[in-house]
BAFI-3210 file (N, C-alpha, C; in Angstrom, 3 decimals, decimal comma, padded with zeros to 6 digits):
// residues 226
n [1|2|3|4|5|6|7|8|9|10|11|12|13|14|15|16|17|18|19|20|21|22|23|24|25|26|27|28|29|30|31|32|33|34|35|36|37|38|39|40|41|42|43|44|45|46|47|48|49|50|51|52|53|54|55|56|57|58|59|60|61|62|63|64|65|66|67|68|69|70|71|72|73|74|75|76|77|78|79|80|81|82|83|84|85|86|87|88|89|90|91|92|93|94|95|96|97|98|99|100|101|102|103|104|105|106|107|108|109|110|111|112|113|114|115|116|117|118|119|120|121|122|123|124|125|126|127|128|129|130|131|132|133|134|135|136|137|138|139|140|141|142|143|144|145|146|147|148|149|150|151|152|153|154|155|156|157|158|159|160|161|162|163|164|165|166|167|168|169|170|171|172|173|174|175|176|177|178|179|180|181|182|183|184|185|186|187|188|189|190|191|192|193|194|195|196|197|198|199|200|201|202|203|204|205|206|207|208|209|210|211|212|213|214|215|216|217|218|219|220|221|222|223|224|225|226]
n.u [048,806|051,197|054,690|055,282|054,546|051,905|049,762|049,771|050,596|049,856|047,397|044,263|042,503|040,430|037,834|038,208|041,012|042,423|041,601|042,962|045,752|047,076|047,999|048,910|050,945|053,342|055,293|054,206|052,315|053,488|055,311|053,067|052,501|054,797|054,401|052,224|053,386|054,817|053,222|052,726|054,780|054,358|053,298|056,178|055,827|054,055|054,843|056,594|055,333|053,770|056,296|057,145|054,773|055,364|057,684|057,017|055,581|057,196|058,825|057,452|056,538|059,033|059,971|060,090|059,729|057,007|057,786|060,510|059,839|060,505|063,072|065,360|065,422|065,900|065,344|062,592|061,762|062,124|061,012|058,319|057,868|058,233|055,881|054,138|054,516|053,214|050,650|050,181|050,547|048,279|046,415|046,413|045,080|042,322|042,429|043,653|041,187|039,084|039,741|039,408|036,628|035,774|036,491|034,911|032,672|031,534|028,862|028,979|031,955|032,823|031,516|032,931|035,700|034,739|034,315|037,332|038,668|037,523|038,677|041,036|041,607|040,915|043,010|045,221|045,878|046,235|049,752|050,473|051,305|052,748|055,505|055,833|057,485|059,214|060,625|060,988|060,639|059,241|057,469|055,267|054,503|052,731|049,668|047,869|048,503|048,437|045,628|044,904|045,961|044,094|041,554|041,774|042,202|039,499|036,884|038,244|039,953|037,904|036,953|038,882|038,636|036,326|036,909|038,887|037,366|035,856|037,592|037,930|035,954|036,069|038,347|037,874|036,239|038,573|039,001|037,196|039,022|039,960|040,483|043,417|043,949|043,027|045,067|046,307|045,033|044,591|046,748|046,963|044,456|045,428|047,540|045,517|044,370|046,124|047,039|044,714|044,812|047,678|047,574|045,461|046,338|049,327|048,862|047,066|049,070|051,149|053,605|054,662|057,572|057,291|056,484|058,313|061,098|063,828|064,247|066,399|065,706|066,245|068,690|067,697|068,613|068,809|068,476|065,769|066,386|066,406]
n.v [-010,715|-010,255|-009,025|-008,141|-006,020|-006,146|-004,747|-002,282|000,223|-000,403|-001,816|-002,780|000,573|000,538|001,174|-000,699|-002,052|000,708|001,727|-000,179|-000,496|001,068|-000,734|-002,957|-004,279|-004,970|-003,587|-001,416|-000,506|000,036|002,563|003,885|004,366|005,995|008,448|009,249|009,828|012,297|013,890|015,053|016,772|020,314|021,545|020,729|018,455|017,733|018,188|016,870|015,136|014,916|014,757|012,356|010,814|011,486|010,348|007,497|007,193|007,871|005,626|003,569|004,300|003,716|001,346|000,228|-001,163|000,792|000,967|000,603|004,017|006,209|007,555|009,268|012,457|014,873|015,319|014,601|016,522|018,498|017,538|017,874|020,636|021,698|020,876|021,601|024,668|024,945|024,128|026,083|028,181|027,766|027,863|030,855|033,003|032,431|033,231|035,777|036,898|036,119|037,438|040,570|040,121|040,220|043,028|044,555|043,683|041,287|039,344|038,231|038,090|036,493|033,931|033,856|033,202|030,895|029,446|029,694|028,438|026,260|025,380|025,398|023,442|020,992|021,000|020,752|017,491|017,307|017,755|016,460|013,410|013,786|015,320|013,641|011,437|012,710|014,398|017,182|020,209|021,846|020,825|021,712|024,445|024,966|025,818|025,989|023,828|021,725|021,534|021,237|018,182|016,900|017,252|015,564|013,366|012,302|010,517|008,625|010,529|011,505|008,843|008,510|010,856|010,149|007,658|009,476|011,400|009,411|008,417|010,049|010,796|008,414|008,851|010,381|008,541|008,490|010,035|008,914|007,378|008,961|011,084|010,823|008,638|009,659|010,699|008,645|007,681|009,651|010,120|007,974|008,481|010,676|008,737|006,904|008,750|009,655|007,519|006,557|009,063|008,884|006,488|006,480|009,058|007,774|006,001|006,750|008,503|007,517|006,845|005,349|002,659|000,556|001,650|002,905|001,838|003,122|004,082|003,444|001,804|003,450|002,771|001,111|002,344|004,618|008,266|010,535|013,030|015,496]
n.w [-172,437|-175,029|-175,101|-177,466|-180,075|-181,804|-182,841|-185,191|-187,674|-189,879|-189,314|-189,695|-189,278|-186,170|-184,171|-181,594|-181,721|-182,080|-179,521|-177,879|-178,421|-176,961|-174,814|-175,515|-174,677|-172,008|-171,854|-173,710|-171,859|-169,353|-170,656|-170,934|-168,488|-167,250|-169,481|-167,754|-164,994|-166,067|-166,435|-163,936|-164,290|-164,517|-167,494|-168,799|-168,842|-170,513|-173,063|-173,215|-173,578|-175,883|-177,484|-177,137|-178,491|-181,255|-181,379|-181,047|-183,344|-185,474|-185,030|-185,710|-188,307|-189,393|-189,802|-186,932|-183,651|-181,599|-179,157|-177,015|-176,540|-174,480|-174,608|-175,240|-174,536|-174,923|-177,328|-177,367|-176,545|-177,710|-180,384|-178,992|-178,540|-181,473|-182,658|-180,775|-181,267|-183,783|-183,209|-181,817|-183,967|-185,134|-184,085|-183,119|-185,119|-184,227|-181,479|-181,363|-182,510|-181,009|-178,691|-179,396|-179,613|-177,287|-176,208|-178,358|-177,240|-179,360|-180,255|-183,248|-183,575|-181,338|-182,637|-184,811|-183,982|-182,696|-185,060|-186,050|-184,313|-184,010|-187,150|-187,099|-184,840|-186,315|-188,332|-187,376|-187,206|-190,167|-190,253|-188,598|-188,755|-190,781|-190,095|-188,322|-189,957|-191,101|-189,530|-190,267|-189,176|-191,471|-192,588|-190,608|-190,303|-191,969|-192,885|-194,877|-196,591|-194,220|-194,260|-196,963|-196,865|-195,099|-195,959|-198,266|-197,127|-196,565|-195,893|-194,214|-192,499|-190,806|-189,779|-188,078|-185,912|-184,897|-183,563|-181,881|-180,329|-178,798|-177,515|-175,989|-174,224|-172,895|-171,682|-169,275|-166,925|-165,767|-163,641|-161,756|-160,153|-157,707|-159,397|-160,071|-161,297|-163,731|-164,635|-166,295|-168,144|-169,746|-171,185|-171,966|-173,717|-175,518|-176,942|-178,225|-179,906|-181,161|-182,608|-184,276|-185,896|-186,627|-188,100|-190,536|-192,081|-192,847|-193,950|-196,139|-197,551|-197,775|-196,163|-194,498|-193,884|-195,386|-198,006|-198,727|-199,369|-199,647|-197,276|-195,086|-191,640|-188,903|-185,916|-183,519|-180,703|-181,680|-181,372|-182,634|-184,021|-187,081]
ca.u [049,112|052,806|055,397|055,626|053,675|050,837|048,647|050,690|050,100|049,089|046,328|043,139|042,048|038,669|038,015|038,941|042,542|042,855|041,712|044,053|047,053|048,506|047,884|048,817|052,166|053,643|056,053|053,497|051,549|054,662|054,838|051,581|052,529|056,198|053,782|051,227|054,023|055,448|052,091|052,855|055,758|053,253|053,642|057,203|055,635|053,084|055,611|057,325|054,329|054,201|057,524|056,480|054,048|056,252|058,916|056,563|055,101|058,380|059,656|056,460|056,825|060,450|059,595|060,071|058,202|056,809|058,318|060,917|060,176|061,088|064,836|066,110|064,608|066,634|064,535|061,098|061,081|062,654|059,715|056,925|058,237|057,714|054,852|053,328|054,703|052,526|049,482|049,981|050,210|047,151|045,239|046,909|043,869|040,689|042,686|042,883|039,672|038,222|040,439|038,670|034,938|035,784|037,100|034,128|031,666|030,601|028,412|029,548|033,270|032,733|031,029|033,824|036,294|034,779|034,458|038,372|039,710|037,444|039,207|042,724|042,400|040,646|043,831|046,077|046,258|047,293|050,859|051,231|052,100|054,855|056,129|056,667|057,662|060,388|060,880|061,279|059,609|058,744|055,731|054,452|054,324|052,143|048,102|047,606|048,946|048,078|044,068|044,766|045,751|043,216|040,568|042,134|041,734|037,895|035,789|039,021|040,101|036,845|036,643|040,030|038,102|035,011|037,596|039,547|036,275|035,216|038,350|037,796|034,723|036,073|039,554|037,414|036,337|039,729|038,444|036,832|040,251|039,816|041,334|044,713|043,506|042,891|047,242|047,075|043,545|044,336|048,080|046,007|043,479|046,236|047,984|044,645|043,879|047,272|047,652|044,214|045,232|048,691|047,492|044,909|047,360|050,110|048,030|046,746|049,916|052,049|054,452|055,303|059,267|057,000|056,539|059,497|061,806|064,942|064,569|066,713|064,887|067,088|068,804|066,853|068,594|069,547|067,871|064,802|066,406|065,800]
ca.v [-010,255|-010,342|-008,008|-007,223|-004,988|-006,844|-003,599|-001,475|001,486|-001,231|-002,937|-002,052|000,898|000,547|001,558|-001,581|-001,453|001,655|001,657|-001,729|000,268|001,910|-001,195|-004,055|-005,327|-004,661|-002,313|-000,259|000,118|001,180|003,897|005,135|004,880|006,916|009,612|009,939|010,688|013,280|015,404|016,025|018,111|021,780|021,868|019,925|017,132|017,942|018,479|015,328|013,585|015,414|014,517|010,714|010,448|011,809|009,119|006,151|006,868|008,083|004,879|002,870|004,672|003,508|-000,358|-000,292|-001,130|001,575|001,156|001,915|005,419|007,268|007,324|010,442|013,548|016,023|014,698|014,294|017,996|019,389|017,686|018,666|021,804|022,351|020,543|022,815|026,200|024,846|024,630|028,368|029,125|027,728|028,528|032,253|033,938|032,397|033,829|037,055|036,890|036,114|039,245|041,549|039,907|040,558|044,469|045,263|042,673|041,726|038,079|038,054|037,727|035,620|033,178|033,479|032,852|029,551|028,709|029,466|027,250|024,681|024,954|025,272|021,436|020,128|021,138|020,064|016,468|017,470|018,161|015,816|012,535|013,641|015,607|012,418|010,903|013,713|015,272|018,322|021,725|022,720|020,191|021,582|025,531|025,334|025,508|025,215|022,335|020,946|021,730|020,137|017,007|017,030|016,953|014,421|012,262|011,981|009,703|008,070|011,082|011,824|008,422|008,446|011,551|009,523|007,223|010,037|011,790|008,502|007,952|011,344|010,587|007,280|009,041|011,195|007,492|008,089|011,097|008,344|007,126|010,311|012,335|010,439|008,134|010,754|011,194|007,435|008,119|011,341|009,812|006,972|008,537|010,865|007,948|006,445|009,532|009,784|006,083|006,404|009,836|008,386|005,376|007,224|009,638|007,245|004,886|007,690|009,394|006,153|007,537|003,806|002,504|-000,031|002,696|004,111|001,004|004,079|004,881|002,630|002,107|004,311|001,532|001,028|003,201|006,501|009,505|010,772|013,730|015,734]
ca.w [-173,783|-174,741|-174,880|-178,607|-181,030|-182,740|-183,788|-185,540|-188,364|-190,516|-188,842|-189,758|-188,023|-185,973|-182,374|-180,427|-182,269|-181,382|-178,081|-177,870|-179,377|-176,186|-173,555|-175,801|-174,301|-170,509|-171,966|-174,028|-170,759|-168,767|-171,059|-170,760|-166,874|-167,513|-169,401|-166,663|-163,862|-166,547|-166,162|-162,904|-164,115|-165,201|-169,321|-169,687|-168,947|-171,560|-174,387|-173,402|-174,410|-177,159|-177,886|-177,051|-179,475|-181,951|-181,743|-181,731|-184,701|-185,886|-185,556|-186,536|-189,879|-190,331|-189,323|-185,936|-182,508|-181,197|-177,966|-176,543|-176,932|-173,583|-174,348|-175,598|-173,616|-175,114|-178,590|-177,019|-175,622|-179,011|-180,949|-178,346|-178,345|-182,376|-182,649|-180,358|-181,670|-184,625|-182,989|-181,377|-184,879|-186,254|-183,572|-183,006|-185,426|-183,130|-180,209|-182,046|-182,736|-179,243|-177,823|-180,245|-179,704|-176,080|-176,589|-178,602|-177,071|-180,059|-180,606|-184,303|-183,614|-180,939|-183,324|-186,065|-183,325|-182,432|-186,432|-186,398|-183,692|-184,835|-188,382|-186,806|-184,460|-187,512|-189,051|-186,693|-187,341|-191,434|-190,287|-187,236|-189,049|-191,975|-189,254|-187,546|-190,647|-192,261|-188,517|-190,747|-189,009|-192,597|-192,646|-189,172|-190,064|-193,466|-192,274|-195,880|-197,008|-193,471|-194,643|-197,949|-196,545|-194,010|-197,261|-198,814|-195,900|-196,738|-194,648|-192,788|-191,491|-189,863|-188,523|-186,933|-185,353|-184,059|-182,338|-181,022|-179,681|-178,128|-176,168|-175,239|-173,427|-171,935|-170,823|-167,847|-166,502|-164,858|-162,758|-160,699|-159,166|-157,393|-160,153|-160,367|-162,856|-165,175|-165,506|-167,272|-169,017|-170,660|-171,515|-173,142|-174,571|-176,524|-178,088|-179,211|-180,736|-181,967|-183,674|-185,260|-187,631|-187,629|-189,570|-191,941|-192,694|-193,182|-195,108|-197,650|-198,344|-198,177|-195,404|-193,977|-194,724|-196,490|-199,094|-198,826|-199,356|-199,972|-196,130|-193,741|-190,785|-187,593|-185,151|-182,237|-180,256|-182,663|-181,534|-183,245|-184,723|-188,297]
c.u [050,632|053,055|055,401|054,753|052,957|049,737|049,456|049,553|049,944|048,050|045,203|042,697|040,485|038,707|038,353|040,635|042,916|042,656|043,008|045,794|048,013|048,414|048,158|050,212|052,499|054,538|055,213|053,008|052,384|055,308|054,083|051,922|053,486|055,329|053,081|052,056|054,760|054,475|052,435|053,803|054,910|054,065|054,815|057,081|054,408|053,756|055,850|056,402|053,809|055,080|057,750|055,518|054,644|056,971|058,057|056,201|056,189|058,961|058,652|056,623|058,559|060,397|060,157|058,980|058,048|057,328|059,919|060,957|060,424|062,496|065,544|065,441|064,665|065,454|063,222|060,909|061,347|061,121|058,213|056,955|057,612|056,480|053,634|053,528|053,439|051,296|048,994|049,694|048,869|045,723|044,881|045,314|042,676|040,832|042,757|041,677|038,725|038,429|039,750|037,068|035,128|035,893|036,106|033,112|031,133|030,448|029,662|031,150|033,662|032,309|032,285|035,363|036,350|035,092|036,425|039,227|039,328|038,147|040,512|042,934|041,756|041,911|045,012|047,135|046,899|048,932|051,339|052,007|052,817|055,388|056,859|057,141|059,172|060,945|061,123|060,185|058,868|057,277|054,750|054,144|053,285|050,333|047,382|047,316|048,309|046,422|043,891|044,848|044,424|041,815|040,901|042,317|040,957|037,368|037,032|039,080|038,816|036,076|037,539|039,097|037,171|035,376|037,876|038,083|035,260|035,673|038,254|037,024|035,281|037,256|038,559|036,779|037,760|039,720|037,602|037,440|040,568|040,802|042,485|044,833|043,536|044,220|046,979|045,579|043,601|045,774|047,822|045,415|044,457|047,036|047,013|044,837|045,297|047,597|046,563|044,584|046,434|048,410|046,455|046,292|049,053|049,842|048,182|048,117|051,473|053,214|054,756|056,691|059,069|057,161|057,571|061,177|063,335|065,222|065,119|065,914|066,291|067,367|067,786|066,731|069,206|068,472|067,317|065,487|066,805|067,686]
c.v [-010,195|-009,745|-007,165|-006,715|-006,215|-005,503|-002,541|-000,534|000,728|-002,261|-001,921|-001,404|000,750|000,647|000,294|-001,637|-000,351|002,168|000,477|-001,081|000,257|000,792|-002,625|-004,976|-004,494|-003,490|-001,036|000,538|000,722|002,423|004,863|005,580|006,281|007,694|010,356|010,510|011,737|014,306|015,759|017,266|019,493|021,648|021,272|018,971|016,953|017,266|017,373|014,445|013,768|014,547|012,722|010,579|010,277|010,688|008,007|006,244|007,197|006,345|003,396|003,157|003,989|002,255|-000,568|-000,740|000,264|002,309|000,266|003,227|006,512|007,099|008,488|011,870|014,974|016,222|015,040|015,557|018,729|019,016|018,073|019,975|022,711|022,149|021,763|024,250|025,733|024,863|025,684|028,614|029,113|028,175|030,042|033,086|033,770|032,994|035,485|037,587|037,261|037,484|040,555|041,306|040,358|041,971|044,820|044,577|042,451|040,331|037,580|037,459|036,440|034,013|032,788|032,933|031,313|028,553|028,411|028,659|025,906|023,783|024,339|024,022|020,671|020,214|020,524|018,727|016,365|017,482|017,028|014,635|012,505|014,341|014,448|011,645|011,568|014,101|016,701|019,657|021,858|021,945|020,704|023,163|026,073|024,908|025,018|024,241|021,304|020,809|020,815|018,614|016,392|016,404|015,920|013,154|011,199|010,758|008,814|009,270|011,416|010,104|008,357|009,814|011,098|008,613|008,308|010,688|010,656|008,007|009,035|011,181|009,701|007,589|009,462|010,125|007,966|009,487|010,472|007,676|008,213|011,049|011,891|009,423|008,965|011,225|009,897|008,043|009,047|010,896|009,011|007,448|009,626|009,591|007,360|007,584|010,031|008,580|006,251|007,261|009,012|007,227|005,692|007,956|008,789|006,132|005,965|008,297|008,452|006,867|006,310|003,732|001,218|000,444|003,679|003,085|002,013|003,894|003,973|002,704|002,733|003,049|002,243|002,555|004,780|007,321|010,346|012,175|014,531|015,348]
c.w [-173,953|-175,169|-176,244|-179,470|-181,702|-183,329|-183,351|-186,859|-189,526|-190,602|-189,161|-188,585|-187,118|-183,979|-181,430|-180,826|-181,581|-180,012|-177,417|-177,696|-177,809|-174,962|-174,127|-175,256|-173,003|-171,395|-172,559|-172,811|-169,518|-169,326|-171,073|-168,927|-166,771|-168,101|-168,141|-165,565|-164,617|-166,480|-164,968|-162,761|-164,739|-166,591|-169,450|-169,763|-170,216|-172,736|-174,271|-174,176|-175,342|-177,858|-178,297|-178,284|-180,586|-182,391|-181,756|-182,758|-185,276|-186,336|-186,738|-188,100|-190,467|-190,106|-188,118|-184,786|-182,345|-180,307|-178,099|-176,928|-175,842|-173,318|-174,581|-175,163|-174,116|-176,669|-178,193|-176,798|-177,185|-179,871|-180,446|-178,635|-180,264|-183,145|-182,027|-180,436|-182,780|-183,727|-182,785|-182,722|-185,754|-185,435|-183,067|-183,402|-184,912|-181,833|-180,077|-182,093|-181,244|-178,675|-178,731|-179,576|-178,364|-175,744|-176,905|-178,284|-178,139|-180,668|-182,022|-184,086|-182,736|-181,632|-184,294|-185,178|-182,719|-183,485|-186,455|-185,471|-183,899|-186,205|-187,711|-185,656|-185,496|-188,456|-188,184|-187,299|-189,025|-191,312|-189,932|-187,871|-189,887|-190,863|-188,883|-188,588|-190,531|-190,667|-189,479|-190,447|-190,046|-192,930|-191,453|-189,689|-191,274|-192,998|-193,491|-196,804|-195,853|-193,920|-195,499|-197,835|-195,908|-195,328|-197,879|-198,004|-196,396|-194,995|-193,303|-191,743|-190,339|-188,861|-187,182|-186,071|-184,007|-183,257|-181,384|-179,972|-178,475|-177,164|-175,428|-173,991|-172,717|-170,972|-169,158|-166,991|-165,288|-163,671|-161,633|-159,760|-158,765|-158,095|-160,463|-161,322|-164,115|-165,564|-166,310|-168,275|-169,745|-171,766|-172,735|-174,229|-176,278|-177,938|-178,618|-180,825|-182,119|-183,327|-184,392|-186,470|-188,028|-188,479|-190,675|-192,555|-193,335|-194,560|-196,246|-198,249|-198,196|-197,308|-194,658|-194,832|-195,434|-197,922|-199,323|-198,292|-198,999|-198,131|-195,167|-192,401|-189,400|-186,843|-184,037|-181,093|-180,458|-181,913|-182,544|-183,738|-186,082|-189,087]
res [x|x|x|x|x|x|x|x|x|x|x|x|x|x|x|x|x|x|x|x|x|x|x|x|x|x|x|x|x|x|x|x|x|x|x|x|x|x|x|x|x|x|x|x|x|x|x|x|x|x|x|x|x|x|x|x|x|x|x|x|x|x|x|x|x|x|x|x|x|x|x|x|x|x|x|x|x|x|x|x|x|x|x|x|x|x|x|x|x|x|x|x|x|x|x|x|x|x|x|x|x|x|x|x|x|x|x|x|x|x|x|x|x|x|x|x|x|x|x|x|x|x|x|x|x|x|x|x|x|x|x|x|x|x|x|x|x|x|x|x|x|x|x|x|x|x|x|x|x|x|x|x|x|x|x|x|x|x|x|x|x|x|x|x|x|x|x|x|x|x|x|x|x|x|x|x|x|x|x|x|x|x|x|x|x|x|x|x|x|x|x|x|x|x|x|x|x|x|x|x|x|x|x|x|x|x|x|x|x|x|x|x|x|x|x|x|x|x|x|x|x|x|x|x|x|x]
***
């Protein structure tokens, strides 16, 4: 397969695409490698790939490749980093929740606790790609607005879902290279799950530097930040 981007955030999405996405050129797939030895660092290697995700679609949205995106570190940890304060925050009230149902044992809360972390990663993906668009915090801290998008999805967003849920299943495959598989498999299965919302969400709310002729695309090698 050769080196340069052919399925990008304008290719129709559909599960071989997006399974395709993160293994389609030697450099994509030396990325996914450069993630997997970043799990071994406990949680900064997390963020990083956080932070990774971030900037490819970052640049995908402004017309670039995807890749190179492990270049700026200082960048990659800053956007993991607020990316995932946002999730704490949306998932903060099911954790609430739980610590109460636990205190007063009590089924009921336990139940509304599961309803609310289910809302808050169904909400998730509302923020994730203007984030990576605007880099601007102020799209990542609004659960609201992230909801509303989320609805206005309709039937894409929930299939980008039925991919992501499918690489889910196929990442733990890599638990049969006694467990060390599962650093590229989990690395993978994130950017699937990542390129399918980012191209619903980019599609529906026209967040490409197709649609947004105004926005120079960043040189190659500028640093991803706001």
């Amino acid at each position: 397969m050769p080196d340069h981007q052919t399925i990008s955030l304008s290719s129709p999405l559909s599960l071989v695409t997006a399974f395709r996405f993160p293994l389609q050129s030697a450099v994509a797939r030396r990325e996914v490698a450069i993630g997997a030895l970043w799990l071994l660092v406990p949680f900064v290697g997390w963020i990083l790939n956080m932070g990774h995700r971030i900037a490819m679609t970052h640049r995908m949205q402004h017309g670039l490749p995807a890749w190179p995106a492990w270049t700026d570190y200082r960048s990659l940890l800053k956007h993991g980093i607020i990316t995932f304060l946002g999730m704490v925050e949306y998932h903060l009230p099911s954790l609430i929740c739980e610590m109460a149902a636990l205190h007063f044992q009590s089924t009921s809360l336990h139940a509304l606790a599961a309803v609310l972390w289910i809302a808050a990663t169904l909400a998730v993906p509302g923020y994730m790609s203007h984030y990576c668009f605007t880099l601007d915090p102020r799209e990542v801290f609004n659960p609201l607005r992230a909801m509303r998008r989320v609805a206005e999805g309709g039937t894409a967003y929930w299939h980008a879902w039925s991919i992501a849920i499918a690489a889910l299943l196929c990442s733990f495959l890599g638990l049969l290279a006694f467990g060390v598989g599962f650093l590229l498999t989990s690395v993978w299965f994130w950017q699937v799950a990542g390129f399918a919302f980012a191209t619903v969400f980019t599609e529906t709310f026209r967040l490409g530097a197709a649609q947004h002729p105004q926005c120079d695309p960043p040189a190659p090698d500028t640093p991803i930040t706001p």
